[in-house]
C-alpha positions as CSV (number, residue, x, y, z in Angstrom):
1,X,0.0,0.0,0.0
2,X,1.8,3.1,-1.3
3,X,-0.3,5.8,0.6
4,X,-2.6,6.0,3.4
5,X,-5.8,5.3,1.1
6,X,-5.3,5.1,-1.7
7,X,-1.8,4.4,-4.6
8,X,-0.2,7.8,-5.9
9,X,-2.3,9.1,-9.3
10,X,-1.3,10.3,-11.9
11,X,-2.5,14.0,-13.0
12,X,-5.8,12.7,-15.0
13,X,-7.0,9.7,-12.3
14,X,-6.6,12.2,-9.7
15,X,-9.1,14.1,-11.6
16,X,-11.1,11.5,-11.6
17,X,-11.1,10.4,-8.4
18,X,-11.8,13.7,-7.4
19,X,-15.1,13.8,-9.8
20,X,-16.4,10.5,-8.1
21,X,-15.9,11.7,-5.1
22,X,-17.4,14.4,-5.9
23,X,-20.5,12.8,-6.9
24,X,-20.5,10.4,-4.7
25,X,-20.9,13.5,-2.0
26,X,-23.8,15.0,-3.7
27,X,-25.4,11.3,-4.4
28,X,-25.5,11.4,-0.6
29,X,-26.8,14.8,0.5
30,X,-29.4,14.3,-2.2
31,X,-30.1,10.9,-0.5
32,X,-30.5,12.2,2.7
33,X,-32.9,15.4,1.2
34,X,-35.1,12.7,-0.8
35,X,-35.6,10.8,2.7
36,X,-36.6,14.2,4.3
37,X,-39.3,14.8,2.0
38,X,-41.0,11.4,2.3
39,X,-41.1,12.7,6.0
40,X,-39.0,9.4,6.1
41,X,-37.3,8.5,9.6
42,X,-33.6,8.8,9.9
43,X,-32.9,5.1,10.1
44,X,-33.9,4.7,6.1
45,X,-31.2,7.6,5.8
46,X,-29.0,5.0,6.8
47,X,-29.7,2.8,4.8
48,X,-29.7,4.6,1.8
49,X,-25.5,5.5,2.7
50,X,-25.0,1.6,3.3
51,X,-25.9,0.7,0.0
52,X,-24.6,4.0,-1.8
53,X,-21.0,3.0,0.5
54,X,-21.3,-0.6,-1.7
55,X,-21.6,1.5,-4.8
56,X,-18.7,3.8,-4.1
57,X,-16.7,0.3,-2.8
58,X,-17.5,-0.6,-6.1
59,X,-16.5,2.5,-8.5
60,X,-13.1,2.1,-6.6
61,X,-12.4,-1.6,-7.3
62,X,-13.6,-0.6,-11.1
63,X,-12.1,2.3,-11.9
64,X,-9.0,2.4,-9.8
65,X,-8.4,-1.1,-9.4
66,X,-9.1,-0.5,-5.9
67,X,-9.4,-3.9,-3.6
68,X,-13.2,-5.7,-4.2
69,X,-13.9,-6.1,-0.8
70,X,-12.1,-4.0,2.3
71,X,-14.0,-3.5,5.5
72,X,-11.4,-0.7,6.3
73,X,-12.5,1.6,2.6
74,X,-16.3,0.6,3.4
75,X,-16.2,2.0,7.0
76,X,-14.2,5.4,5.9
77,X,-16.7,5.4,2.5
78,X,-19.2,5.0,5.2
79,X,-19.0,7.9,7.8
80,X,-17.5,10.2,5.0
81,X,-21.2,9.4,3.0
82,X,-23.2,9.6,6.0
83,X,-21.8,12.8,7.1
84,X,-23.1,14.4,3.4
85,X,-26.5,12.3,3.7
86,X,-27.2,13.6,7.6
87,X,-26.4,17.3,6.6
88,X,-29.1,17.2,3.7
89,X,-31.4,15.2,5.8
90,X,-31.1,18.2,8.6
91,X,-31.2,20.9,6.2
92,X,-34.5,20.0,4.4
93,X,-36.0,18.5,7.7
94,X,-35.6,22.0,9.4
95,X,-37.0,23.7,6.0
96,X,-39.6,21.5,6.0
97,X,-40.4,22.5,9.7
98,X,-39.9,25.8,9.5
99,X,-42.3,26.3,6.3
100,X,-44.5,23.8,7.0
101,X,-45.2,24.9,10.5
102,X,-44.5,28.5,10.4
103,X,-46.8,29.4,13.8
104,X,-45.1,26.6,15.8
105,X,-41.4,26.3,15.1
106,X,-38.1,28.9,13.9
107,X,-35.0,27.8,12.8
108,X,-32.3,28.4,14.7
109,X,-29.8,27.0,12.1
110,X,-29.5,25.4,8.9
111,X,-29.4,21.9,10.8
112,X,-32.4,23.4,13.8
113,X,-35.3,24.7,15.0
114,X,-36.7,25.6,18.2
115,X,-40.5,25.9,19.0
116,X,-42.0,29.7,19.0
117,X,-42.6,30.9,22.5
């Protein structure tokens, strides 16, 4: 293993690691903001980043000739997903709220709200 997570690129598959990344990261706030407005629970949010982890395992076996199955690359895939997919789950559950149910709540950030006193 030549780096930490991955084997030194070249100019043009660093380019393209960045892109999937890239979508991979908005795959999962989208995700997570398709969840919120089914008024889904957070648990299905979950789920949705365990199997969008399997696809980005996958792009990286494919396209990098990345290893087919490592429990190390799922788990960092993983919380690095989940952390995109919670944000957009928290931003259009407080919109939702806060628009929705203007005389009860506020926001109090992008990722809050608070009830109206």
């Amino acid at each position: 293993m030549q780096g930490l997570f991955f084997e030194s690129d070249t100019g043009v598959r660093s380019v393209i690691r960045f892109l999937v990344l890239l979508i991979g990261f908005w795959t999962a706030w989208r995700s997570g903001k398709a969840a919120a407005e089914n008024w889904s629970d957070y648990p299905i949010v979950i789920a949705y980043t365990v199997l969008l982890a399997a696809a980005m395992q996958f792009l990286h076996h494919a396209l990098f000739d990345g290893p087919v199955i490592s429990v190390f690359y799922y788990v960092i895939d993983f919380i690095l997903l989940l952390i995109f997919s919670t944000a957009g789950y928290r931003v259009r559950r407080t919109n939702q709220m806060v628009n929705n149910y203007y005389w009860l709540y506020e926001k109090t950030s992008a990722f809050s709200w608070k009830a109206k006193r």
